[in-house]
MIRO-258790 format. One record per residue (C-alpha): residue in three letters; x, y, z. Coordinates in pm, whole numbers, plus 50000, padded with zeros to 5 digits. Each point is the difference from the previous one (the first is absolute). Layout:
! MIRO-258790
AlaXYZ/...
***
This chain:
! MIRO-258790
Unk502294986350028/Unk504565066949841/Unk500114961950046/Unk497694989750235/Unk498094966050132/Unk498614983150059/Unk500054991949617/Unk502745022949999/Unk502975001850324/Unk499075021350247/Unk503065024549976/Unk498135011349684/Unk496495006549852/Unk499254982249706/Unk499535034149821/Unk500755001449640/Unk502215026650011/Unk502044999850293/Unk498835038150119/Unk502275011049689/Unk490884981549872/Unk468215017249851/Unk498544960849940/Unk497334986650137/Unk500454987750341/Unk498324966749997/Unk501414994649629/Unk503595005350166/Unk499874982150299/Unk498554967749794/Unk503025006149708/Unk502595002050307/Unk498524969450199/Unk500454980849630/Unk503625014149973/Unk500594988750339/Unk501205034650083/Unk499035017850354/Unk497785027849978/Unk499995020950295/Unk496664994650214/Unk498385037050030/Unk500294993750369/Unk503754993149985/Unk500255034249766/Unk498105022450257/Unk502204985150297/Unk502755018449796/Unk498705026349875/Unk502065026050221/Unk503204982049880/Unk498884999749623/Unk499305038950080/Unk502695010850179/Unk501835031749833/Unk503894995949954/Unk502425026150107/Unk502754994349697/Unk503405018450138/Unk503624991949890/Unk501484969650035/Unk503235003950136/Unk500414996050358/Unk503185003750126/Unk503785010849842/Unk500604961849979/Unk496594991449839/Unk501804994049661/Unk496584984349844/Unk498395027450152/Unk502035026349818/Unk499994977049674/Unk495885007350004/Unk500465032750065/Unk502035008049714/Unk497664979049760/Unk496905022350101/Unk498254976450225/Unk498375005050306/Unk498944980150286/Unk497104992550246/Unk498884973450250/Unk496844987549983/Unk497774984950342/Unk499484965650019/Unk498614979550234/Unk502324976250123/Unk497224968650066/Unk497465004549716/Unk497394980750211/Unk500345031750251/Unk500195027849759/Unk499125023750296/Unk502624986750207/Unk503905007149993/Unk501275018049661/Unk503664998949819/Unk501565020249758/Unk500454984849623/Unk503065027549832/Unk499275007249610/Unk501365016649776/Unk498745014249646/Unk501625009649692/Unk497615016849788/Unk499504992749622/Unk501835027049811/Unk497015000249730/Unk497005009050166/Unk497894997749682/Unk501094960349963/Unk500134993750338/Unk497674965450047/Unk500534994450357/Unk502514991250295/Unk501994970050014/Unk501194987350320/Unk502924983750022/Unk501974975550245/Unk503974987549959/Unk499134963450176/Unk502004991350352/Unk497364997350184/Unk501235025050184/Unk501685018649725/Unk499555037950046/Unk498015015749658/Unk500175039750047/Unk502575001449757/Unk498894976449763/Unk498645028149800/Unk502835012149884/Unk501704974849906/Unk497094990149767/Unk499335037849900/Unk503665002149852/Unk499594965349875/Unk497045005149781/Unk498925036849953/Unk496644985649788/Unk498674986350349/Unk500705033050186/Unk498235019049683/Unk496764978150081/Unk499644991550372/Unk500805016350312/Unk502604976250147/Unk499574990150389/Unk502114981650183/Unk499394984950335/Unk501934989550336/Unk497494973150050/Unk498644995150371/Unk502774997350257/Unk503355009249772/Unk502095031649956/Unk497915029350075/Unk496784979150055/Unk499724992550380/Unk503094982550027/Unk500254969050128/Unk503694995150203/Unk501274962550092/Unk503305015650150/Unk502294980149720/Unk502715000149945/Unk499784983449645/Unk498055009849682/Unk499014965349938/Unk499414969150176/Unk500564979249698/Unk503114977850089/Unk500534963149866/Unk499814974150261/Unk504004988949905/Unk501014961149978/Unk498864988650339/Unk497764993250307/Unk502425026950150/Unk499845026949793/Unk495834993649971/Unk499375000950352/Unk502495034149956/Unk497335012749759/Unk497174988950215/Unk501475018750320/Unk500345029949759/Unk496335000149885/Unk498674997650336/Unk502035032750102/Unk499155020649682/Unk496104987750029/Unk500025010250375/Unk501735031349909/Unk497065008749797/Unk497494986950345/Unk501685027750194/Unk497645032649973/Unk498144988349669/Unk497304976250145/Unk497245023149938/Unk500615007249624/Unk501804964649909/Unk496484988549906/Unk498965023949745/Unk503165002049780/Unk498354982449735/Unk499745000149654/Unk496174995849995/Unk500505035650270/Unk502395010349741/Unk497984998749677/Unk496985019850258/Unk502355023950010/Unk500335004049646/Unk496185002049949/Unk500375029850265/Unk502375019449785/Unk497914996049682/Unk497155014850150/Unk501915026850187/Unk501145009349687/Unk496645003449869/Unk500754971949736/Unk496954974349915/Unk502644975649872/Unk503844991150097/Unk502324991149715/Unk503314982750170/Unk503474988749911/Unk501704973450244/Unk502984980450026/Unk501084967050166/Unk497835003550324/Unk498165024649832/Unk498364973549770/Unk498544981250309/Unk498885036050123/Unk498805007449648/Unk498194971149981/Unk498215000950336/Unk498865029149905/Unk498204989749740/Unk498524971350210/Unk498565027250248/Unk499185029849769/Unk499874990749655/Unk497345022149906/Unk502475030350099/Unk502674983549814/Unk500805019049622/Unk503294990849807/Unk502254975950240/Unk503584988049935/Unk501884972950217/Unk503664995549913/Unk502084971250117/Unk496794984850172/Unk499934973950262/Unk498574968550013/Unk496525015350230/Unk499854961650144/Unk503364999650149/Unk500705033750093/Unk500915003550368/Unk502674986950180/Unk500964972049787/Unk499705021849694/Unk503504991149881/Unk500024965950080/Unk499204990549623/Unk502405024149870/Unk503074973349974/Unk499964995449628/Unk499805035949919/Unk502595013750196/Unk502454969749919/Unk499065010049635/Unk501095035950059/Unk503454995550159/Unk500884974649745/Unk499085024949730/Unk502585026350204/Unk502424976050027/Unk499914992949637/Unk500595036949933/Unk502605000650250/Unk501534971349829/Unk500285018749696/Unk501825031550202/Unk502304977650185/Unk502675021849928/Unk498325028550179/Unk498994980950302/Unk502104971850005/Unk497124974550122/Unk500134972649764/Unk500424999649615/Unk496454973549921/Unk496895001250188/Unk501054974050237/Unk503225010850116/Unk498045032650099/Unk497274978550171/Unk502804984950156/Unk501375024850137/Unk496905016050158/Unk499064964150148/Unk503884996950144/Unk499365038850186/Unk496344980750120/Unk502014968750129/Unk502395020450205/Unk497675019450122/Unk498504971750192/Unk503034990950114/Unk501895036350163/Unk498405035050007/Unk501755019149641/Unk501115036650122/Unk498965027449743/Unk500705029050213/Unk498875003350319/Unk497314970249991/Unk500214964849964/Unk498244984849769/Unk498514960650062/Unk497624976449859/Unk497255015350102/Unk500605031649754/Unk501844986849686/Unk496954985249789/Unk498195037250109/Unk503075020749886/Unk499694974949652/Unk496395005049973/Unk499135039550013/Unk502725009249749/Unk497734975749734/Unk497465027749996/Unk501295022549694/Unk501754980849714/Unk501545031949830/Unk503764997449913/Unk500285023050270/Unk498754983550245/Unk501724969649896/Unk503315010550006/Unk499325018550388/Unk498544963450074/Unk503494984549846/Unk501515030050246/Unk498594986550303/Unk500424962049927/Unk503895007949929/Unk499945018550327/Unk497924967950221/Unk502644978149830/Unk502935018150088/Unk498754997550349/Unk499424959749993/Unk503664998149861/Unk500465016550349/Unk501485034949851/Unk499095033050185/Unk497225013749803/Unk498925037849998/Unk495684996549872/Unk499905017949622/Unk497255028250096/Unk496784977449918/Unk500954968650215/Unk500655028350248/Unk496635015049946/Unk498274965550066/Unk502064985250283/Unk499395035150164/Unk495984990149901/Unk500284967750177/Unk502025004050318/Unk499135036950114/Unk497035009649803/Unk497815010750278/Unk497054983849758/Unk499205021849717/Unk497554974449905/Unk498354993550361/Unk496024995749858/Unk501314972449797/Unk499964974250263/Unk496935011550138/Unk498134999849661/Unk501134968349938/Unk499084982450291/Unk496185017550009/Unk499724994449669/Unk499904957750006/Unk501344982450362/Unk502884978349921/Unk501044970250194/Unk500844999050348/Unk501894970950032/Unk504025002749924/Unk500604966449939/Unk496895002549630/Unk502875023949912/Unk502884977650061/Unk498714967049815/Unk499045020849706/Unk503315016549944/Unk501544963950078/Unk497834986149726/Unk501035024249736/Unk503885003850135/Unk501194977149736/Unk497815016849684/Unk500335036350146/Unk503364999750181/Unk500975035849976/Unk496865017450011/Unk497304977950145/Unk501285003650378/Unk499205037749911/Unk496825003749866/Unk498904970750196/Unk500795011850356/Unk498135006350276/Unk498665037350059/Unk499175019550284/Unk495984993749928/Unk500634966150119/Unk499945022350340/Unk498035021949932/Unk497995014450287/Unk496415008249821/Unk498384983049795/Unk498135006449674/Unk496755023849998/Unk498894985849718/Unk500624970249736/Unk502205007749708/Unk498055013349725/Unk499004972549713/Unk501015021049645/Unk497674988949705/Unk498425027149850/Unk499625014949627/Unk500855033250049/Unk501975010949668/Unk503984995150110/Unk503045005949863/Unk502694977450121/Unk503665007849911/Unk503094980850087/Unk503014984249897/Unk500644960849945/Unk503214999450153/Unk498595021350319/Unk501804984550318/Unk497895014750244/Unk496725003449850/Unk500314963349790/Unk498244994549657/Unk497614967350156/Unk498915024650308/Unk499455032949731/Unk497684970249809/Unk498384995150263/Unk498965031750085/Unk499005005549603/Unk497474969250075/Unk498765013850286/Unk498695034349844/Unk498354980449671/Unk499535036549840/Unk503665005949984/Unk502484997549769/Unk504234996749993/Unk502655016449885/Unk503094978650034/Unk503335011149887/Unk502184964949923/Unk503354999650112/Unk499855025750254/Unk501884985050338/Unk498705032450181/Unk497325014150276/Unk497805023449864/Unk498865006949572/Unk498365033649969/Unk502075025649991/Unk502994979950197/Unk500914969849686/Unk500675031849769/Unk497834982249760/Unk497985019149730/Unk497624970949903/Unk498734995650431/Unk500335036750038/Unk497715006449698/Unk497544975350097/Unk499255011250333/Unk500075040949909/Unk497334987749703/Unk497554987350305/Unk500705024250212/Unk499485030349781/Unk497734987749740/Unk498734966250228/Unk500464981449741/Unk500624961950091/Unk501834979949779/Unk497354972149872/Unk502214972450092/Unk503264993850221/Unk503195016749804/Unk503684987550034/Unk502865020449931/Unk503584999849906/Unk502295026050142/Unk499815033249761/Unk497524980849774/Unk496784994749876/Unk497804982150163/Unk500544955049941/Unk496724994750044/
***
């Protein structure tokens, strides 16, 4: 969904802390069926046995002198392996990838309950370093579970998958025209062929159903009989799969900032208008009431204004920041990643950039402040730090592939959603996609015990789709913290009353007996 998406943009991760966390068998198999959980046929289990077996060869992590999450592992303690996977589980003596891990071992061997895998969303969002993040975040998890974290199938160190892009993201709005849509549907061909060239043999299995195998892999190659896991963003949907396909293996789960399971893919952020509309105006408020700092507008509207005036130029002249121009199809992107972390901090380098887009609309030479830099540098010349995202995406649920389904639909919502809707509405590259789905996109309902964690005001992970994934899994329960305009609740909000809640499952699995609501720095509201 680092930011990340697809709940999250794709220049960023979704991660919570920005890298700164025997039975019977008959009796089980007829428990499981009435859970509507998949329990691995014996058959399936032998086919795999030599995978589930395999002995791990854990080495240092850091690869190279510029391998800064690398080093950061290093210096934690952790240490690294890659476990053997086949890459079509229907062949699993045919062709074999690499899956990198890494593990941080629990500091208290005499408490330790486990290992807890963990993934920072995307898809496509590397997860070595995770880890660490999460080990300095909460030193009670690292006391009780060895920590692994995971470049899932096909990103960073896990059997790459290249596109040859020069962009991080193919999100782009669709700007105010037939012009600038077909623009956007020339670009999406490119970047999906792009992903064609060299990758036809492996686009198929880039999965999240191949993805959550993989994760039943590492559990038993780590000689675990269950898997506790923490996800965020797109690791809810992978959480929850998981639990679809192995929820016998499945011990103490978290999903933060979950997804709605029934509209992930492609048009994941289509419904996401109200939310993210929510969250600027909540920034713009607080930039109203800085005005004097940032000089954007002294009331809530004057600063919506203002950002809607740099939108409306936009779409008519290219804005120079630097050394790139800046159009239509980029403004509501730059607006919406920044929406991700609602600390004052954050605000005010939000209020930074805004100052520094209208500047440029005012037609003044304007010099990016460092994070504008950072993410214009992300979208024009990123070479594609996030290349599995597309691909995951597309395997994952096939989108339409007919431009013009694209075009009436953001027509029909220009008037209700006029800033954002041409973005999160716009066609993809899956609409040219050159495989198509293995298999269908997995149906979540399942009682697995859950706990679901999120924020009401999340923009990329919205409160309707996190409720939808907390009806889905009928044996969870929800930890919602009100008022939060943010990605990401454990560990990331700050919050004592979510970050107490989820440590209490995890460490002592206890589930709250009902759904829990909390005020910033407060006891729980209900």
């Amino acid at each position: 969904m680092s930011h990340s998406t697809v709940a999250s943009p794709p220049v960023t991760s979704g991660a919570a802390t920005r890298r700164s966390l025997p039975a019977l068998v008959t009796a089980a198999a007829v428990a499981l069926g009435a859970l509507g959980l998949a329990a691995p046929a014996a058959a399936e289990t032998d086919r795999l046995a030599g995978f589930h077996h395999q002995r791990l060869d854990w080495h240092g992590c850091k690869t190279g002198p510029d391998d800064k999450a690398g080093e950061n592992l290093d210096a934690a303690g952790a240490r690294c392996a890659e476990v053997t996977v086949p890459l079509d589980y229907r062949r699993p003596r045919g062709r074999t990838i690499k899956v990198a891990i890494s593990r941080l071992k629990a500091t208290d061997p005499a408490e330790r309950r486990g290992v807890l895998l963990t993934n920072p969303g995307g898809p496509g969002g590397p997860g070595l370093d995770l880890v660490v993040a999460l080990g300095q975040g909460s030193p009670a998890l690292t006391s009780h579970y060895d920590l692994i974290g995971m470049d899932p199938r096909f990103v960073g160190r896990s059997t790459p998958i290249h596109c040859g892009w020069k962009t991080d993201t193919f999100l782009r709005s669709a700007g105010p025209n037939r012009r600038t849509f077909n623009e956007s549907v020339t670009l999406m061909r490119e970047l999906a062929a792009g992903c064609a060239r060299g990758n036809r043999d492996v686009l198929p299995y880039a999965s999240t159903r191949n993805t959550a195998r993989d994760m039943d892999v590492i559990r038993a190659a780590l000689g675990e009989r269950k898997l506790s896991y923490l996800g965020y963003s797109y690791g809810t949907y992978l959480g929850a799969v998981y639990t679809q396909m192995f929820g016998a293996n499945a011990d103490r789960i978290v999903l933060d900032s979950a997804v709605d399971p029934d509209v992930y893919g492609p048009a994941l952020l289509s419904r996401n208008n109200r939310a993210i509309t929510a969250a600027l105006e909540h920034w713009a408020a607080w930039a109203a009431e800085h005005d004097k700092d940032h000089g954007l507008g002294d009331t809530t509207a004057e600063v919506l204004a203002t950002v809607n005036r740099v939108n409306r130029t936009a779409a008519r002249r290219p804005l120079r920041i630097g050394e790139y121009r800046i159009d239509s199809h980029h403004v509501p992107f730059l607006l919406f990643g920044p929406l991700y972390d609602d600390s004052a901090e954050a605000y005010a380098d939000f209020a930074t950039q805004v100052r520094a887009l209208a500047d440029a609309a005012h037609g003044t030479m304007v010099t990016a402040p460092p994070s504008l830099k950072a993410t214009l540098d992300s979208l024009f010349t990123g070479g594609g730090m996030l290349e599995a995202q597309t691909p995951i995406i597309c395997v994952d649920r096939a989108a339409s592939r007919d431009p013009e389904t694209y075009f009436r639909d953001i027509q029909a919502h220009r008037a209700d959603e006029p800033l954002f809707g041409p973005l999160i509405r716009n066609i993809t590259p899956c609409a040219f996609w050159p495989t198509a789905p293995v298999e269908a996109p997995t149906r979540i309902h399942n009682d697995v015990p859950v706990l679901i964690a999120g924020n009401d005001g999340d923009p990329g992970s919205h409160h309707l789709g996190q409720q939808a994934m907390h009806r889905a899994l009928t044996g969870s329960r929800m930890v919602t913290l009100r008022g939060a305009y943010r990605h990401a609740a454990y560990l990331g909000a700050g919050d004592s009353c979510v970050n107490t809640t989820v440590e209490r499952y995890l460490i002592d699995g206890v589930l709250p007996g009902s759904d829990i609501v909390c005020d910033r720095d407060a006891t729980p509201a209900g």
